[in-house]
C-alpha positions in Angstrom: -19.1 -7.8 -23.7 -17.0 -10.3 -25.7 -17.8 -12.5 -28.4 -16.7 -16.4 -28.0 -14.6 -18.3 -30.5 -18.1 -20.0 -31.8 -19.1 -16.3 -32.6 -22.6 -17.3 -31.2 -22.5 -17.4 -27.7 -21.8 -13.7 -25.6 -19.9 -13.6 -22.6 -20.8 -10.6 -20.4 -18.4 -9.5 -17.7 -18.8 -6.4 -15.5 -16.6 -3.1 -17.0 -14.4 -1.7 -16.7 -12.6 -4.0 -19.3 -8.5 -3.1 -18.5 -6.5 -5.7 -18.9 -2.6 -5.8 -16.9 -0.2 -7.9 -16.4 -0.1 -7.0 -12.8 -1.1 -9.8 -10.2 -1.8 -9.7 -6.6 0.9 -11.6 -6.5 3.5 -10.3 -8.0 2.7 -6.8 -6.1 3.1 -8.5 -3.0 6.2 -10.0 -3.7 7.7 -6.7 -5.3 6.6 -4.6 -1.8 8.3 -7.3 -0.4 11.1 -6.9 -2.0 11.5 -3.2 -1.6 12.1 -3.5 1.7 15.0 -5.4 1.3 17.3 -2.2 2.0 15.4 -1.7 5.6 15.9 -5.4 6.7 19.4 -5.0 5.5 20.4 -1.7 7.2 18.4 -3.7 10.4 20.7 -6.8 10.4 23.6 -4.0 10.1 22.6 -2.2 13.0 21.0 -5.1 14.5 23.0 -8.0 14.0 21.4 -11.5 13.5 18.9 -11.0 15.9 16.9 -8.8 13.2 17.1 -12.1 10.7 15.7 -14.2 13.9 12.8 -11.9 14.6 11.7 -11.8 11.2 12.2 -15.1 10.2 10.0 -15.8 13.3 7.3 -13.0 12.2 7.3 -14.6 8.6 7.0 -18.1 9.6 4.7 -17.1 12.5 2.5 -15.2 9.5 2.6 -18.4 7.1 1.7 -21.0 9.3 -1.3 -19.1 10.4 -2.4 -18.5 6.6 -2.3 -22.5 5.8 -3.8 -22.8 9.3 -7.1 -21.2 8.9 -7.3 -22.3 5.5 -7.1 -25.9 6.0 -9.4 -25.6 8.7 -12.3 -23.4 7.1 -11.4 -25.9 3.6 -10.6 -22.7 1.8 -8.2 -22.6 -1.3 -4.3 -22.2 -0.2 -2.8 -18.5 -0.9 0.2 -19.0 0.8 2.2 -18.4 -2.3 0.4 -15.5 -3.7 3.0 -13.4 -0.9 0.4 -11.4 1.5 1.0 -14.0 4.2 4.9 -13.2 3.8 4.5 -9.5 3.2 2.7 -9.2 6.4 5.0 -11.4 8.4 7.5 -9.0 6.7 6.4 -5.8 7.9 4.9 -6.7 11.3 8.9 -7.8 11.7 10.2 -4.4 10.7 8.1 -2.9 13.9 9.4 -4.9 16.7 12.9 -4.4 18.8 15.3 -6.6 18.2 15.1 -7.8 21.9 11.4 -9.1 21.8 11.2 -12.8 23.0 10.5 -15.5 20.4 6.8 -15.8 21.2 6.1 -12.5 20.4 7.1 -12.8 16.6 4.7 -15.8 16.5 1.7 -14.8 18.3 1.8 -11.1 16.8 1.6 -12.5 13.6 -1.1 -15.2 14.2 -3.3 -12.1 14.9 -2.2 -10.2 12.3 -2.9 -13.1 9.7 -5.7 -15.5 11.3 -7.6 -12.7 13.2 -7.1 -9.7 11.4 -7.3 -11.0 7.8 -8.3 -14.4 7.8 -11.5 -13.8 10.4 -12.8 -11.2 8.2 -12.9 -13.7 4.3 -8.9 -13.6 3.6 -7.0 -10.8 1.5 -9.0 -8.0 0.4 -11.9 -8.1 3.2 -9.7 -7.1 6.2 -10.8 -3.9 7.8 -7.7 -3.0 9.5 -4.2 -3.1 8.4 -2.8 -6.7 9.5 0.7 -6.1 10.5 -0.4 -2.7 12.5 -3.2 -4.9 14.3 -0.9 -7.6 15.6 2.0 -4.9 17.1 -0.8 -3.1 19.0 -2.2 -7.0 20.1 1.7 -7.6 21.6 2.4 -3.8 22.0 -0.5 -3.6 24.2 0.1 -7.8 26.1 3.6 -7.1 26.4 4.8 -3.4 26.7 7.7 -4.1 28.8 9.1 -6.3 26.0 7.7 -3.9 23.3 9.8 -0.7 24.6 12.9 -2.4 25.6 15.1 -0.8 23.2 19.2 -1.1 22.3 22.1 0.7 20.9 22.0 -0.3 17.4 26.1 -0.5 17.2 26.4 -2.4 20.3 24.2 -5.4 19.1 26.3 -5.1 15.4 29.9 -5.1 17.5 28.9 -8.2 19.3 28.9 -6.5 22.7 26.3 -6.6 25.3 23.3 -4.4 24.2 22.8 -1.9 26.3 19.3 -0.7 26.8 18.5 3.2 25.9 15.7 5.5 24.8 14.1 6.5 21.1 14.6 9.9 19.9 10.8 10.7 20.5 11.1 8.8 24.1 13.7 11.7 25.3 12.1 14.3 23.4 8.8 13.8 25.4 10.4 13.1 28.4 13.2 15.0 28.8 13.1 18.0 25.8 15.3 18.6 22.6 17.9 20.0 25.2 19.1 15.8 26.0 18.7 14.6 22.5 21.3 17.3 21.4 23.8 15.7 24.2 23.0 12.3 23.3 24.1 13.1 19.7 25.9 15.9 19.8 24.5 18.6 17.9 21.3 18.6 15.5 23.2 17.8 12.3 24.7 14.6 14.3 21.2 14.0 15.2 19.2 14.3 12.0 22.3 12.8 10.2 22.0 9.8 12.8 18.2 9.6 12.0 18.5 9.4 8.3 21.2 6.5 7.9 19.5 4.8 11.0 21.9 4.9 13.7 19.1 5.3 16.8 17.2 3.0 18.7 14.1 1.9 17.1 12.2 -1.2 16.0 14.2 -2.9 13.1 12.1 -1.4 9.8 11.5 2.2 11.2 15.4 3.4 12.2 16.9 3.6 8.3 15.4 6.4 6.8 17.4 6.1 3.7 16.4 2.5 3.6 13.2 3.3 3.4 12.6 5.7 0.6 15.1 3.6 -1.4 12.3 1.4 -1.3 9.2 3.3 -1.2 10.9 5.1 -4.2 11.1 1.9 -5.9 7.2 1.4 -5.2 5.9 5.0 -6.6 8.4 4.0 -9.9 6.4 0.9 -10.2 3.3 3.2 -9.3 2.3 0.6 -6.6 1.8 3.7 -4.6 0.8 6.9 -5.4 2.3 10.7 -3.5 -1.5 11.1 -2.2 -1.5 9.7 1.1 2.7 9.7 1.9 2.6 13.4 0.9 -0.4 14.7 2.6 0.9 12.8 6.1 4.0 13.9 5.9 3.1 17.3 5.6 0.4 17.1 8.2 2.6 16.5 10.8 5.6 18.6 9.4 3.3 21.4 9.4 1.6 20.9 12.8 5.1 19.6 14.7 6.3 23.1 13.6 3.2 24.8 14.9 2.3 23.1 18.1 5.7 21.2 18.9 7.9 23.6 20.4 8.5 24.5 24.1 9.0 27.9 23.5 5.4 28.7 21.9 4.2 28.3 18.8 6.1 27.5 15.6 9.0 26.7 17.8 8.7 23.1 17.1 11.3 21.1 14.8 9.3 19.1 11.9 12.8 17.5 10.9 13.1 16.1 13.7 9.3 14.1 13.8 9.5 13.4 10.4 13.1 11.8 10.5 12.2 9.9 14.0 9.8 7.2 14.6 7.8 4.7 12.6 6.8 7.5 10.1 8.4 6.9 7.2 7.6 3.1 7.3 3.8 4.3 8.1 3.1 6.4 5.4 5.0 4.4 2.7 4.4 1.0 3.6 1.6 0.6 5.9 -1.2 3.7 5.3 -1.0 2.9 1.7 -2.5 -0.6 2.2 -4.5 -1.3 -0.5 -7.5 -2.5 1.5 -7.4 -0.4 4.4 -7.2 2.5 2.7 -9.6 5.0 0.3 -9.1 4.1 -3.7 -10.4 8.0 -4.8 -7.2 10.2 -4.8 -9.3 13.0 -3.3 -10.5 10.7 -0.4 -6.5 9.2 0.0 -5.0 13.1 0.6 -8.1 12.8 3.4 -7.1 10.0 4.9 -3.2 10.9 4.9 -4.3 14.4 6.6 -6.3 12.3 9.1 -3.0 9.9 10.0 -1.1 13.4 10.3 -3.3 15.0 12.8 -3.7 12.0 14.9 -0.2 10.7 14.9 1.4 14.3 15.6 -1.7 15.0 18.5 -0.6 11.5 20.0 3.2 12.4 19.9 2.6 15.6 21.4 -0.3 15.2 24.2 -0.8 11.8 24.9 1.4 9.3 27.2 2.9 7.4 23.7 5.8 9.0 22.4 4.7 7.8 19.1 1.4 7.5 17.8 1.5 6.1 13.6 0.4 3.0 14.6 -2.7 4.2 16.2 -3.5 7.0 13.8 -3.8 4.8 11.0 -5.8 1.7 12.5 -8.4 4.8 13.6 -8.1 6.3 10.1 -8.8 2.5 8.9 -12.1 2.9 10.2 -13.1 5.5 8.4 -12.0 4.6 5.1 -15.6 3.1 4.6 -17.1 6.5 5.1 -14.7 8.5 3.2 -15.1 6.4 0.4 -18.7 6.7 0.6 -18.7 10.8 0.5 -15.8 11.0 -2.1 -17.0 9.4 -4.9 -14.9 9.2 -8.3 -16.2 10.7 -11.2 -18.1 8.3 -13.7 -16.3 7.9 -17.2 -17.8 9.3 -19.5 -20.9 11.1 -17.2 -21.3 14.6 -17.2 -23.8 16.7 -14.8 -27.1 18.0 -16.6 -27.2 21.3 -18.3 -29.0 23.7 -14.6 -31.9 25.2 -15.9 
């Protein structure tokens, strides 16, 4: 409660009263902005292509935000930067090979369906840029696993088509990725700079903790959920992912390969999408770990973060609901 500048009239507003400088804005634009280094390292590995499909995802995202709102004669938010982060990040999990349309029409589901459908930023159930790559992953998946040499495309040679690290360890065992890359410290070396086949935001490991490191300094994220996914499926790769029997499996190997890094920085720490209780976000970051390494490991995907956290998504609801934070300043009665 506040008292006006005549000193007679009260203005009530609803606590907690926390004033910051922080904007929705200014958040989206600075996640934006830390992953700078993984569109970089993707043009690198990439060449131009990797500017063309996300200029086309970002475009694709922006058009459909003005769309929808000129249409439903809602205020414009095009410039508060959701629109461009999402364009931004559904970029970062597509090949570089992926026909123009599929840039635009991923995003206008990720924007005008997925967020827009649902009341705009902040009411979305599902993590935008996730729904739209499961839309094209799932319309196009020809196009969606047609995957390149990273140096080949850079070189300005013709690409030549090969597999993802977790694509020849399902399919053909550790044994081939070894003489793909030599020996393991060629391999997790290769993973970490991003020298593998992958969609442009999810081969640079060291990209992408340059900027997710940027993000916990700003404490736009918290370790909850990163941590407790990472660890999931470190833990149960190394339990249940060997060939030889159990705790034969390599957790280096899935944490370094995939879109995991991206996922559990970047995507399961959505603000919307996911729990706001700390104890409820270490839930929810166990529940991504379990489902993405049970997908790796028995399903027909070789990779399964997208999946695990739009079905995590779903229960965010519910865990919120059960894991309640603590009331300032309430305290449990005295037991009797």
């Amino acid at each position: 409660m506040a008292v006006a500048k005549n000193e007679r009239e009260l203005i009530v507003t609803v606590s907690p009263h926390i004033r910051d400088e922080e904007t929705v804005s200014r958040i989206m634009w600075t996640v934006s902005l830390s992953l700078l280094p993984a569109l970089v390292m993707a043009v690198y590995f990439f060449g131009p292509r990797a500017l063309y499909v996300t200029a086309l995802s970002i475009i694709g995202s922006l058009f459909s935000e003005w769309f929808v709102e000129k249409i439903t004669n809602r205020e414009f938010t095009v410039r508060d930067g959701s629109a461009f982060l999402t364009g931004l990040l559904f970029a970062m999990t597509l090949p570089a090979t992926v026909p123009f349309y599929i840039p635009l029409i991923g995003s206008f589901v990720a924007v005008a369906i997925t967020k827009q459908l649902f009341g705009g930023i902040g009411y979305n159930i599902f993590n935008p840029a996730l729904m739209g790559r499961a839309f094209v992953l799932i319309t196009w998946p020809r196009a969606m696993t047609s995957w390149i040499v990273p140096t080949a495309a850079f070189v300005g040679l013709d690409a030549k088509t090969t597999a993802t690290p977790l694509s020849l360890l399902k399919e053909e065992g550790m044994h081939k990725l070894i003489e793909v890359f030599g020996d393991k410290m060629n391999l997790y070396t290769d993973l970490f700079i991003g020298h593998r086949a992958g969609s442009l935001g999810e081969t640079s490991v060291i990209a992408l903790l340059i900027g997710a490191g940027f993000l916990l300094h700003k404490r736009y994220i918290t370790w909850h959920i990163p941590l407790s996914f990472l660890t999931t499926v470190a833990v149960f790769a190394w339990i249940f992912g060997g060939k030889e029997g159990f705790f034969t499996g390599d957790p280096t190997l899935h944490l370094l390969s995939g879109g995991l890094i991206i996922g559990a920085f970047f995507m399961a720490t959505d603000y919307v999408t996911c729990p706001s209780v700390k104890s409820g976000q270490i839930l929810f970051g166990i529940g991504c770990g379990l489902l993405t390494i049970l997908i790796r490991l028995k399903s027909g995907y070789p990779e399964g973060v997208m999946f695990a956290i739009l079905l995590m998504n779903c229960f965010t609801p519910l865990i919120e609901r059960n894991l309640k934070s603590k009331v300032f300043g309430a305290r449990k009665e005295a037991m009797q």
